[in-house]
C-alpha positions in Angstrom: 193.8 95.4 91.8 190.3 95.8 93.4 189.3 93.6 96.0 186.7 91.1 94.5 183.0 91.3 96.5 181.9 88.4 98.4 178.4 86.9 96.5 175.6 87.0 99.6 174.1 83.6 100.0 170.5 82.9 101.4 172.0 81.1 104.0 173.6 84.2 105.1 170.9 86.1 104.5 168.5 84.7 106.7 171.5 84.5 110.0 171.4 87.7 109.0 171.1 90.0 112.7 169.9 93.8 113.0 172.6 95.7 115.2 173.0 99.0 117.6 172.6 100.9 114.2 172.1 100.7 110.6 174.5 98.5 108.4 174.9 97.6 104.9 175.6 94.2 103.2 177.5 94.2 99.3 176.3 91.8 96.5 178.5 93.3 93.7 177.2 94.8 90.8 175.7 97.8 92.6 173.3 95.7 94.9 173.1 96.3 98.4 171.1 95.0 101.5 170.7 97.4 104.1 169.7 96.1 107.4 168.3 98.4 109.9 168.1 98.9 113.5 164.3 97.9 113.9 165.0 94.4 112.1 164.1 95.6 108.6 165.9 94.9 105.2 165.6 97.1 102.0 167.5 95.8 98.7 168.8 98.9 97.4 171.2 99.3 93.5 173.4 101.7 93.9 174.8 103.5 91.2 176.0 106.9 89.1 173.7 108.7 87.1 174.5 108.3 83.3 174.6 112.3 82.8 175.6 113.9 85.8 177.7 110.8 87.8 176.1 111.3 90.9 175.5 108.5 93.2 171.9 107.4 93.9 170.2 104.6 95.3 167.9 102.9 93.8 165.3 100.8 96.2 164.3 97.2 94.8 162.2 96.0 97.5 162.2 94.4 101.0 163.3 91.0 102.1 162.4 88.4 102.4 159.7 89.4 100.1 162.5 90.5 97.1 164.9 87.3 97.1 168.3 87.6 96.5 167.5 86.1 93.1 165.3 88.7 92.0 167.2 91.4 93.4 170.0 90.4 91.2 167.7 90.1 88.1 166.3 93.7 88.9 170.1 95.1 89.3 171.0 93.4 85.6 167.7 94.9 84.4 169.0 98.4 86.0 172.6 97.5 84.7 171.1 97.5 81.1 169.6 100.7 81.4 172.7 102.4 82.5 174.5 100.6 79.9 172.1 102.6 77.6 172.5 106.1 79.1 169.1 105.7 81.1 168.7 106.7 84.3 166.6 103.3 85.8 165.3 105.1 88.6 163.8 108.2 86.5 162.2 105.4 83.7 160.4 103.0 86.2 159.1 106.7 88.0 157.4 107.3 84.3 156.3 104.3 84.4 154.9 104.1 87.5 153.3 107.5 86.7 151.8 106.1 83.0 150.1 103.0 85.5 148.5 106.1 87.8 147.6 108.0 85.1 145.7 105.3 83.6 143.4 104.5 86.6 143.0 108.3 87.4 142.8 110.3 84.3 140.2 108.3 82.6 138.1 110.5 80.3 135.4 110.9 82.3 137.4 112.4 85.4 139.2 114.8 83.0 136.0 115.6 81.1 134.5 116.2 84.8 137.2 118.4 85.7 137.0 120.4 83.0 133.3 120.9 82.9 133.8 122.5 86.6 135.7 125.0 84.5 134.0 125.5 81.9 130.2 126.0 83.0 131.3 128.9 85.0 131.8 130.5 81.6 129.0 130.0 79.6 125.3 130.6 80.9 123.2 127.5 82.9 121.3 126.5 79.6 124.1 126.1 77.2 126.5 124.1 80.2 123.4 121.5 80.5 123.6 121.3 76.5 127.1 120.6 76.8 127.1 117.9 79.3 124.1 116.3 78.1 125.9 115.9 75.0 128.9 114.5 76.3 126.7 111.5 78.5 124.8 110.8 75.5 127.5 110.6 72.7 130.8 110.4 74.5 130.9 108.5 77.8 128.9 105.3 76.7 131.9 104.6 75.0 134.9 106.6 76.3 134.2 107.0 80.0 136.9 104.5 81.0 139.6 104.8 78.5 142.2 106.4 79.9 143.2 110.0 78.5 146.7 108.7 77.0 145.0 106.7 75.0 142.3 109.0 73.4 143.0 108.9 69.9 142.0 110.3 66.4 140.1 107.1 64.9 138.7 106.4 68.1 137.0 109.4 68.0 136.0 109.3 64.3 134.4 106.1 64.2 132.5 107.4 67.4 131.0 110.3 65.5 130.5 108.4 62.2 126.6 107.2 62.8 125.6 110.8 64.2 127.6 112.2 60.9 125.2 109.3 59.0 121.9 110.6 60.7 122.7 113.7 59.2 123.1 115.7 62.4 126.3 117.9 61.6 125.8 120.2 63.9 126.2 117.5 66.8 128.7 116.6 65.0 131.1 119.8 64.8 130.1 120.4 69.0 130.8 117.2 70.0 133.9 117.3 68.2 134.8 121.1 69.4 134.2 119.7 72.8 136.3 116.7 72.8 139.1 119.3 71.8 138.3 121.9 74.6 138.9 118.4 76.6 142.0 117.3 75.5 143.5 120.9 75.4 142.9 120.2 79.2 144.3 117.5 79.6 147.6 118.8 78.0 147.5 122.3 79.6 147.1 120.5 83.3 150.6 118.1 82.1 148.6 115.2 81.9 149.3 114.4 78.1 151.6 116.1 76.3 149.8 117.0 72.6 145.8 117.1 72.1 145.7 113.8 69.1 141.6 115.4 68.1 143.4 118.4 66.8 141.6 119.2 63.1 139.6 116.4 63.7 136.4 118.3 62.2 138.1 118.3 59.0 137.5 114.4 58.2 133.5 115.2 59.2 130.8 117.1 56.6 130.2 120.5 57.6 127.0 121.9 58.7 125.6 123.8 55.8 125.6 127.6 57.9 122.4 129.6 57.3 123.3 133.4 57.2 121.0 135.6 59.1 119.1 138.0 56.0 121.1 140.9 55.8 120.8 143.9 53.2 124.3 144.6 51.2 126.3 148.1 52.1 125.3 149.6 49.5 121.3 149.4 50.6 122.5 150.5 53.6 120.7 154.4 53.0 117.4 152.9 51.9 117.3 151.3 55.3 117.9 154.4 56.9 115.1 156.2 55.1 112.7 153.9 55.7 113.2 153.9 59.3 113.0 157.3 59.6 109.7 157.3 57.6 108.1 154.1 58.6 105.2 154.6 60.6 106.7 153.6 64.1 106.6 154.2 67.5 109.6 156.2 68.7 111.2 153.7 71.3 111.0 151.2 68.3 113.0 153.9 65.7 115.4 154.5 68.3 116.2 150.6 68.9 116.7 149.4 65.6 119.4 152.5 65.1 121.1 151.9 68.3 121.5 148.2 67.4 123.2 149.6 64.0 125.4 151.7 65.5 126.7 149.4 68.4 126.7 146.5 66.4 125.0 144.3 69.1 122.8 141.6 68.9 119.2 141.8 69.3 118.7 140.8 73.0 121.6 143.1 73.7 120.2 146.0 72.6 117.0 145.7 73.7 118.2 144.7 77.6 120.5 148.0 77.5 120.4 149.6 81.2 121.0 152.7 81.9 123.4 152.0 84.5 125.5 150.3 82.3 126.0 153.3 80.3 128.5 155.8 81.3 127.8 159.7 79.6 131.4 161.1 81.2 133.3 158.6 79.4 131.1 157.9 76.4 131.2 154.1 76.8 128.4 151.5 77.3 129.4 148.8 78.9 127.3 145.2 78.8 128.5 143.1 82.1 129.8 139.7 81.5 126.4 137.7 82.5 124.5 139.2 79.2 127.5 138.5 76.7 127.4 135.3 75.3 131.2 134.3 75.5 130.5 135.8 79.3 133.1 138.6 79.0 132.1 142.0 79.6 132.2 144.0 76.5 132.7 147.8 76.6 131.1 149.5 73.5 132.7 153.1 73.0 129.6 155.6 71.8 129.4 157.3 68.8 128.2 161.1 68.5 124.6 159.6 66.9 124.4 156.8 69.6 124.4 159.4 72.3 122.2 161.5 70.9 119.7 158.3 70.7 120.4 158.4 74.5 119.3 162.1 75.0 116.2 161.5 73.0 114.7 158.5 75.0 116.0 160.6 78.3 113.0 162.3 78.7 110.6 158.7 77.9 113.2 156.3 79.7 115.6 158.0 81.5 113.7 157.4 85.2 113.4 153.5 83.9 115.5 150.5 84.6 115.8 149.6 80.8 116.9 152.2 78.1 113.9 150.5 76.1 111.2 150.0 78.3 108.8 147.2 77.2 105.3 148.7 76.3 102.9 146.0 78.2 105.2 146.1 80.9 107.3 149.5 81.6 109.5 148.0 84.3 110.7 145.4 81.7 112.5 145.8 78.7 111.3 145.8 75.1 111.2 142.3 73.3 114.5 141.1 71.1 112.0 140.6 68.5 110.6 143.8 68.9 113.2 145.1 65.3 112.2 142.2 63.9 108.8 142.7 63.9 109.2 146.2 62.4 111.7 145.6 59.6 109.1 142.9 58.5 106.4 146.0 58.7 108.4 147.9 56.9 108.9 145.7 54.0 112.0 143.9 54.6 110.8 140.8 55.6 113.3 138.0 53.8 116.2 140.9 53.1 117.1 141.8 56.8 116.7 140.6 60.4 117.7 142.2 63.2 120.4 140.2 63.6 121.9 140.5 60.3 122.3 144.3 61.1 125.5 142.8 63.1 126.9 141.0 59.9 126.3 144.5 57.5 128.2 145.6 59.8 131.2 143.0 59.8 130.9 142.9 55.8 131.5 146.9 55.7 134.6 146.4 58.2 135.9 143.8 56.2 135.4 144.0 52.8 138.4 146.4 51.9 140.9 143.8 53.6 144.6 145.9 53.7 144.4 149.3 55.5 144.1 152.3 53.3 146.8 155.0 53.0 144.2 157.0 55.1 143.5 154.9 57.1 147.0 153.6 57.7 147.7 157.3 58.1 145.2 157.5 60.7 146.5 153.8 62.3 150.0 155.9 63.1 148.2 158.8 64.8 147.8 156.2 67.9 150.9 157.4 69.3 149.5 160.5 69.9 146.3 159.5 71.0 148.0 157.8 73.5 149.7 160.8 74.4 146.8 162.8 75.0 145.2 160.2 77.0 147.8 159.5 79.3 148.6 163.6 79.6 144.8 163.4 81.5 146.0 161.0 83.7 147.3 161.8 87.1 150.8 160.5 88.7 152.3 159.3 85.5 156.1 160.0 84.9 157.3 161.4 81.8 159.1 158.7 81.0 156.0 156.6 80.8 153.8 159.1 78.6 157.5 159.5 76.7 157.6 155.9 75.6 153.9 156.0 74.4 154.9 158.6 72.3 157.9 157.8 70.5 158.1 153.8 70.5 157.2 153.9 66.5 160.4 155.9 65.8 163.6 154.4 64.2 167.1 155.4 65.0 167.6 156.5 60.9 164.3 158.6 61.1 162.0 156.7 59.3 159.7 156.0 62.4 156.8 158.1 63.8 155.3 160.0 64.8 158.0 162.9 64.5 160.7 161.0 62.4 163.1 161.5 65.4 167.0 160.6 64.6 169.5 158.7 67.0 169.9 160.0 70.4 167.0 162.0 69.5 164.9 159.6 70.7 164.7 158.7 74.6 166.8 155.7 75.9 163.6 154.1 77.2 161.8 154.7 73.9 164.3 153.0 71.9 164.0 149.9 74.6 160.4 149.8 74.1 161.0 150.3 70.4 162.9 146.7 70.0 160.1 144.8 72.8 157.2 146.2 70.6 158.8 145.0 67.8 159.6 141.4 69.2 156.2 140.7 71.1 154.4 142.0 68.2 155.8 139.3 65.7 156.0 136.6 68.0 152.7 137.1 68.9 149.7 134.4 67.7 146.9 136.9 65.7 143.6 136.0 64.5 145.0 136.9 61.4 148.6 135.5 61.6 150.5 132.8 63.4 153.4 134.7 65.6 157.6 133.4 64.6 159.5 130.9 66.1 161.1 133.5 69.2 165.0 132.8 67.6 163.7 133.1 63.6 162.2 136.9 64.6 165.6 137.4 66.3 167.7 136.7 63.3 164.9 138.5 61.2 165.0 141.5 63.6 169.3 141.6 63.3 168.9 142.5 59.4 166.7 145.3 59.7 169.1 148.2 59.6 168.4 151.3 61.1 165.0 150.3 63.2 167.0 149.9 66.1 169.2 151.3 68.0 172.2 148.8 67.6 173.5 149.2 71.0 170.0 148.8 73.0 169.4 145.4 70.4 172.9 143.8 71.4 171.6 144.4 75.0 168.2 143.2 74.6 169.7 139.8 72.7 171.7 139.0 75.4 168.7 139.1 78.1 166.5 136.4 75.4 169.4 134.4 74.8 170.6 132.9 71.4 167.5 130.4 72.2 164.9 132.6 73.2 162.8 131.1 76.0 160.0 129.2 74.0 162.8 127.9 71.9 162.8 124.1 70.8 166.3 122.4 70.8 167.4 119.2 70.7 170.8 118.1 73.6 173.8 116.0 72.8 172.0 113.3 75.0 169.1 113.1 72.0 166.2 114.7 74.2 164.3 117.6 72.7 162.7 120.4 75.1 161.9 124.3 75.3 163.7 126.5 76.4 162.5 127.8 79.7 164.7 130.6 81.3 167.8 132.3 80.5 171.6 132.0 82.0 172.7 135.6 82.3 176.2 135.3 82.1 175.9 132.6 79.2 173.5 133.1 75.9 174.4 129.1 75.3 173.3 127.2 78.3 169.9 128.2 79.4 167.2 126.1 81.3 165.9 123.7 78.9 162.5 121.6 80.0 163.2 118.4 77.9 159.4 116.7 77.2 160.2 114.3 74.1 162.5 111.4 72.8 162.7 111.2 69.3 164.9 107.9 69.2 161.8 106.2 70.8 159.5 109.0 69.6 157.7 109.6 73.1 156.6 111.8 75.1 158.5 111.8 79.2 157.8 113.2 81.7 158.9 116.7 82.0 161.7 117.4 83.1 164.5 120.9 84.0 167.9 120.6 82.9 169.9 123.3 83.6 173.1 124.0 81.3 174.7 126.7 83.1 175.3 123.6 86.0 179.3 123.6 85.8 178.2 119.4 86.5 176.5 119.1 83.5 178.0 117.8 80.6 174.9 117.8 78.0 175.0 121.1 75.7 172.2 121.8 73.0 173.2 120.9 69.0 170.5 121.9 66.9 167.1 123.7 67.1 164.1 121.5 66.0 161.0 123.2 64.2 158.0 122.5 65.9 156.3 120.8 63.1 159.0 118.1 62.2 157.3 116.5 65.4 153.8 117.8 65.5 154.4 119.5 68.5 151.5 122.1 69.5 150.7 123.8 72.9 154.6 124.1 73.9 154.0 127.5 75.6 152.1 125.5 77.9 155.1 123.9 79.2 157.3 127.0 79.2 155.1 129.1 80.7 154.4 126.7 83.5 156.0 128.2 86.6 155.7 124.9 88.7 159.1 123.8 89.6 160.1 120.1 88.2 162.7 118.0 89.4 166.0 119.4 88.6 169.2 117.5 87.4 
């Protein structure tokens, strides 16, 4: 039979004497009162962790300034937790970080935060729009509210009366803005889903106003006309280069002729003249370069491939193509800038690839091969796999139709990678599979791979392919994060959600390979039975958690 604990009094407690070292005092229950050397006392619950039944202490608080009565009442508290399969200490932690969170990620400090960010990337004007919009729409009324608490209605009954005045456009950047915020706030772990996502869709939209632009089909009367119009050279030569790079009008007209390399037949515009501030390499087609050798002899000496007239160190006006296409008759049938959207219409307006051009799509291969052939201190492995990753172990690949051990052992590795990156991949044109549904889709398609190299590559994913969402025994759903090599059925999971109580936690690693741990994954959980969005932000997060 165990020894029944003594009840501590506060008539004992305060006789209570430090001593040469350290010393604890039992309540029962799990409550203790350690006394230390320099006079101190900390009230302390000790007790087993509901998953892995290690000990841990718990502190409650000092005395005196804890009693002995509401020690005990914060042990029973702790007691119920347990009694629940919560870990007390772990809970009042979240809690404690929901209470920070509130006083320090406000809107206006996250908003702040990510406007240091973000005006980097977008040119001096357009970051003063941007901020001006968000101090005269947004933080009158949101500056204080705490991120956690930013919420769809809150939003739309902000943006109501500016929807009422009519001004859509305000509308749909506000709105975009408060996204690129919140998106923020999740990527950086300090909420754990963006609530403003497709938010626009409840607002009217802006009605767009295409720029004038002629259809395809009028594309040779334009042609003809500019090579008869009655302009000056430098002007003929602009609105053509604009057509065959496809730039817009200040782009073309600002071209440099450092910027443009002859050797490699590529112009490239640098980052702080492109509006999304990227830089954007243009390759050049026989016609455009042969613009170039034209204006050589006029330009070539010049900063600017289109010198201004007035002004010969400058460069020409963007409105200079406007001006003549309106000379030339054109005016309310093309702008310059709809020369850009001709373009896009041709490109797009047969939608599925030809059989040509699909023909011509599977000749990258061997474009790659010659490419990488010109380059120095490459191994033929490497200029191997370029080659011969489009071929299938029953032939039906390309570019040579190779069969079986026909094909390299590093092809046929790249051959099942390609395959799974490419499908798993988000497109502008298509959302990428859940990592295990392309796995299970990939296992029926016989004779793509090589069945040998697959079983090999399945076992270094995992069964739950890292970006995986699974629910545990325990009831807490998470992504998979890493992969046990010696075990396809206990990887690293990162659990983020409780569906019982259907919140969000705070994240954190649970590793199943631990021989402690007694929690096992029962079921994978499609992302959009919860809403979930931006996972890959917490799988891809290399920051260590706490670990169980």
């Amino acid at each position: 039979m165990c020894a029944q604990t003594t009840r501590l009094s506060d008539r004992q407690l305060k006789a209570v004497k430090p001593k040469d070292k350290d010393y604890v005092l039992t309540d029962g229950d799990g409550l203790q009162l350690r006394v230390r050397v320099n006079r101190s006392m900390q009230w302390n619950f000790n007790y087993r962790h509901p998953v892995t039944k290690n000990r841990i202490n718990m502190a409650l608080g000092s005395y005196p300034e804890v009693s002995l009565a509401q020690a005990r009442k914060k042990t029973v508290e702790s007691r119920e937790l347990l009694a629940q399969g919560i870990d007390p200490k772990a809970q009042r932690n979240e809690l404690q970080e929901a209470k920070r969170a509130e006083t320090e990620h406000t809107f206006e400090n996250v908003a702040t935060a990510w406007f240091e960010l973000k005006k980097d990337s977008v040119t001096p004007a357009y970051a003063e729009d941007i901020w001006r919009s968000l101090t005269l729409h947004v933080f009158p009324s949101m500056k204080s509210t705490p991120l956690s608490e930013v919420n769809a209605p809150m939003v739309i009954k902000l943006l109501r009366p500016i929807e009422a005045k009519g001004s859509l456009e305000t509308v749909k950047r506000v709105s975009q803005r408060l996204n690129e915020i919140m998106t923020y706030g999740v990527n950086s772990g300090m909420i754990f889903a963006n609530p403003l996502t497709g938010i626009r869709a409840v607002f009217k939209k802006p009605k767009k106003e295409n720029m004038a632009a002629l259809p395809p089909d009028e594309l040779p009367e334009l042609m003809m006309e500019i090579a008869n119009a009655s302009i000056k050279r430098t002007t003929r030569c602009l609105i053509e280069w604009q057509l065959h790079t496809m730039t817009r009008p200040s782009e073309a007209a600002t071209t440099r002729w450092a910027d443009i390399d002859l050797d490699k037949r590529i112009w490239t515009i640098p980052a702080e003249r492109m509006k999304k501030r990227r830089p954007h390499i243009i390759p050049l087609t026989e016609h455009a370069l042969s613009l170039l050798d034209t204006l050589k002899p006029h330009s070539g000496h010049r900063e600017y491939v289109f010198p201004s007239d007035r002004n010969p160190r400058t460069h020409a006006n963007s409105q200079t193509a406007n001006m003549a296409l309106k000379r030339m008759g054109f005016q309310d049938r093309l702008v310059s800038h709809g020369m850009r959207s001709m373009a896009s219409t041709i490109l797009n307006e047969h939608g599925r690839l030809s059989s040509d051009e699909f023909e011509l799509v599977r000749t990258h291969p061997l474009e790659g091969e010659k490419i990488l052939q010109a380059t120095s201190q490459l191994c033929d492995m490497v200029v191997d796999v370029c080659l011969h990753h489009h071929e299938r172990v029953d032939g039906s690949g390309y570019p040579h139709q190779l069969v079986g051990d026909q094909i390299s052992l590093f092809a046929r590795m790249a051959a099942v990678c390609d395959v799974y990156d490419a499908i798993t991949s988000d497109r502008s044109y298509n959302r990428g599979w859940d990592p295990a549904v392309a796995i299970q889709q990939m296992s029926t398609w016989d004779g793509h791979f090589d069945d040998e190299v697959f079983r090999a590559f399945l076992k270094s994913v995992g069964i739950y392919p890292v970006g995986s969402i699974v629910q545990l025994k325990s009831g807490s759903i998470g992504v998979v994060i890493e992969q046990h090599p010696d075990s396809l059925l206990t990887p690293k999971i990162k659990l983020f959600f409780l569906p019982v109580l259907n919140i969000y936690i705070t994240p954190r690693i649970v590793d199943l390979s631990d021989p402690e741990q007694t929690d096992r994954i029962i079921a994978r959980v499609p992302a959009q039975r919860y809403g979930f969005r931006n996972t890959e932000c917490l799988w891809l997060d290399d920051e260590a958690s706490e670990q169980n």
